[in-house]
C-alpha positions as CSV (number, residue, x, y, z in Angstrom):
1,X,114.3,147.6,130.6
2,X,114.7,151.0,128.8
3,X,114.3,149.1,125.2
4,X,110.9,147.4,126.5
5,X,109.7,150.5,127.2
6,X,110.3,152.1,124.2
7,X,109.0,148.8,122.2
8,X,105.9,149.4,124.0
9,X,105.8,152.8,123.7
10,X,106.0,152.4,119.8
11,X,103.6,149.7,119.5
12,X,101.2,152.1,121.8
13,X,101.5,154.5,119.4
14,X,100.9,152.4,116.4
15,X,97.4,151.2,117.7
16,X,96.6,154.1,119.1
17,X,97.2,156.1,116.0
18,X,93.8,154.1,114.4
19,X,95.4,152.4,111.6
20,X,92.7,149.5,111.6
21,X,94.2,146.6,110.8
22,X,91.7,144.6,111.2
23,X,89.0,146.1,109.7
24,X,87.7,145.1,106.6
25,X,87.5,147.2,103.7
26,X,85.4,147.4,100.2
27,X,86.6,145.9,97.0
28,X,88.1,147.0,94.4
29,X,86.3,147.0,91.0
30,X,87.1,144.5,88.8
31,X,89.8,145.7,86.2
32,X,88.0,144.1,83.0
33,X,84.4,143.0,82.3
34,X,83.4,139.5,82.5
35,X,83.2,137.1,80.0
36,X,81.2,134.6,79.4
37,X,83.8,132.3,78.3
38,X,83.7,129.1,80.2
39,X,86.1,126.0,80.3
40,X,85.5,123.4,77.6
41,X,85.0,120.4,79.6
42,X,82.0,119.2,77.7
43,X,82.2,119.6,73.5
44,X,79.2,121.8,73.1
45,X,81.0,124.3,75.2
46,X,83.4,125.3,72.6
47,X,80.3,126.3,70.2
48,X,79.4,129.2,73.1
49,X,82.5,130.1,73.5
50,X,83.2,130.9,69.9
51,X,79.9,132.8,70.1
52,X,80.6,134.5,73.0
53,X,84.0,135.5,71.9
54,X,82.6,137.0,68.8
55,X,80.1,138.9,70.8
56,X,82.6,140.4,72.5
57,X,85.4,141.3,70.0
58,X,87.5,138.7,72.3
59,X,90.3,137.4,70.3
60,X,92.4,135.4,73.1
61,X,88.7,133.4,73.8
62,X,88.7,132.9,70.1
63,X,91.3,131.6,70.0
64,X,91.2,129.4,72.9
65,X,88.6,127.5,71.0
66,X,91.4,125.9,68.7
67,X,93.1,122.8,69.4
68,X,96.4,123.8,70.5
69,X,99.0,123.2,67.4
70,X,101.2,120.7,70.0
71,X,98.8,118.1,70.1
72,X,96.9,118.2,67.0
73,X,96.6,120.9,63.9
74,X,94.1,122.8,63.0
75,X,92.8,122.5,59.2
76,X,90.0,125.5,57.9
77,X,88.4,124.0,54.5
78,X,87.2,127.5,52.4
79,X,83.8,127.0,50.6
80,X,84.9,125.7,47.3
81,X,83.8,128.9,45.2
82,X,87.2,131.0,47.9
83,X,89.3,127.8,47.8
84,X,92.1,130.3,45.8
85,X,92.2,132.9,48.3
86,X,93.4,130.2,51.0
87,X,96.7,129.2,50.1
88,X,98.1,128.5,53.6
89,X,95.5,129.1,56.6
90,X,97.1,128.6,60.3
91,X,96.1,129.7,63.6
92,X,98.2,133.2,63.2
93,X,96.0,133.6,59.9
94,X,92.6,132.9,62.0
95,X,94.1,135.3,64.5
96,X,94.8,138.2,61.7
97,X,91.3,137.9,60.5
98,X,89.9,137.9,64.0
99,X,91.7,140.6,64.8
100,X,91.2,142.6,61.9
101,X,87.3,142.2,61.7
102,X,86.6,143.4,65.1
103,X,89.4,146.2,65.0
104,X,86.7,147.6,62.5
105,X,83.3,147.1,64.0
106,X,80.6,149.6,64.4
107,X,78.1,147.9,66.2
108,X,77.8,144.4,68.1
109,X,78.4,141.2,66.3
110,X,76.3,138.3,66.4
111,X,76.3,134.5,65.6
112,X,73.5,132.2,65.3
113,X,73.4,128.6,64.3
114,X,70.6,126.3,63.9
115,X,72.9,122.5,64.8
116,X,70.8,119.9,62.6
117,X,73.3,117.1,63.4
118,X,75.8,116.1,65.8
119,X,78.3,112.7,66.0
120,X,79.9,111.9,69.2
121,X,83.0,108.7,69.0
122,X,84.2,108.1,72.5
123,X,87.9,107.8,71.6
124,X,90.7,108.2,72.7
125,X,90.3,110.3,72.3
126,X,87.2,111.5,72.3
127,X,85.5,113.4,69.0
128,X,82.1,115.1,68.4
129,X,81.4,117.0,64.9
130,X,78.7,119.4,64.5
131,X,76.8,120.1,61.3
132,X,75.0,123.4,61.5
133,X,73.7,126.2,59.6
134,X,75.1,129.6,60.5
135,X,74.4,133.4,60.1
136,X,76.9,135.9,60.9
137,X,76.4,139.4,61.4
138,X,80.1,141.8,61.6
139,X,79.1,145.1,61.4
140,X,82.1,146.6,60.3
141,X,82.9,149.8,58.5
142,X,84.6,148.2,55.1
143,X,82.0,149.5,52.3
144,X,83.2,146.6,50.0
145,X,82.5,143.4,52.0
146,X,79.7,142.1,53.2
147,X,78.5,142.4,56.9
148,X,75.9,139.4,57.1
149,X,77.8,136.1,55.4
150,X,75.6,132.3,56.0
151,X,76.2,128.6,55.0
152,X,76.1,125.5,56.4
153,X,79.8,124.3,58.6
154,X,80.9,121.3,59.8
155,X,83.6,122.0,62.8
156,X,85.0,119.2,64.7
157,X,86.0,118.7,68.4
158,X,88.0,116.6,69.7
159,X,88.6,116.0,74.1
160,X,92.3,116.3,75.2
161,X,94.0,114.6,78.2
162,X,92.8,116.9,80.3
163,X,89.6,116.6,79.3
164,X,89.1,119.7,77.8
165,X,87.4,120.3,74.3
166,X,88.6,121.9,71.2
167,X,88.3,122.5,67.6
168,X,90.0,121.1,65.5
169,X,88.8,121.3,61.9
170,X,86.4,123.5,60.2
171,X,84.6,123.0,56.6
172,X,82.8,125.7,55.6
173,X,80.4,125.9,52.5
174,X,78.0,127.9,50.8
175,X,74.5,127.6,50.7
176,X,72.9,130.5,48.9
177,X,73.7,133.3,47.3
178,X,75.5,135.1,50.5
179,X,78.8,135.4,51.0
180,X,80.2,132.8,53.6
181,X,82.3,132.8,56.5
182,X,85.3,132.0,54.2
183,X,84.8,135.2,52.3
184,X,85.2,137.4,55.4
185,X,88.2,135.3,56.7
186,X,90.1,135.9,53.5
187,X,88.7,139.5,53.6
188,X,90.0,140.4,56.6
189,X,92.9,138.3,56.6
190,X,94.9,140.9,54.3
């Protein structure tokens, strides 16, 4: 009897004390921003991500753009006049060159494109390539490469199993007297 007592004595004092349990309290703030990245299940998707990932210096939603190496590998074709600067180009290289171009920003990057073709094959599995002209803007603080770089690029998607979208192969070329996106790939890429 002497144990009830105390057990209710205890849990008395526990309640009584105000510890509301069962209230509700605010939220926390988020610990990051959020992005605008958004899952790949239709092809066109991957094109906003990549632009949205450059916008916001994101390298892991860069990357997630790629194809993932298991399942099929990705292949970068340089504009012909930087084919010698491309020896071997991999996903760790497209990561370095990421990495270092936004490590030295000043300012906000941008991407535009202006798609003038697109091809869609149902599969299996299922394919889409996008032609489109392209202006990039990296406003970064190397004084001996260029920050604006255009051309034309053909980058191709393909759908996995689980229906998600990817790239898997980009060709980039030139189409003026610009440097292109190869250039600043092989630039930052030391």
């Amino acid at each position: 009897m002497t144990k009830r007592i105390a057990l209710l004595c205890a849990c008395w004092t526990i309640c009584s004390a105000g510890c509301d349990l069962f209230q509700t309290r605010d939220p926390d703030p988020p610990s990051q921003g959020t992005s605008c990245n958004a899952t790949p299940d239709v092809y066109d998707v991957v094109l906003k991500n990549l632009s949205c990932a450059i916008s916001e210096h994101n390298a892991d939603n860069y990357m997630r753009c790629f194809a993932d190496p298991n399942l099929q590998q990705f292949v970068f074709e340089p504009s012909p006049e930087e084919q010698s600067k491309f020896t071997i180009w991999t996903l760790d290289s497209e990561r370095r060159y990421f990495q270092n171009a936004m490590a030295s920003l000043n300012g906000t990057p941008s991407f535009g494109d202006s798609i003038y073709n697109v091809i869609l094959s149902s599969g299996p599995p299922a394919t889409a390539t996008y032609s489109l002209k392209y202006v990039l803007f990296i406003p970064h603080l190397d004084p001996q490469a260029p920050k604006l770089v255009r051309g034309n690029m053909e980058l191709y998607f393909r759908e996995d199993s689980l229906h998600r979208w990817s790239m898997y192969r980009w060709v980039d070329n030139k189409t003026g007297p610009d440097s292109t996106w190869s250039y600043l790939k092989a630039w930052f890429n030391r």
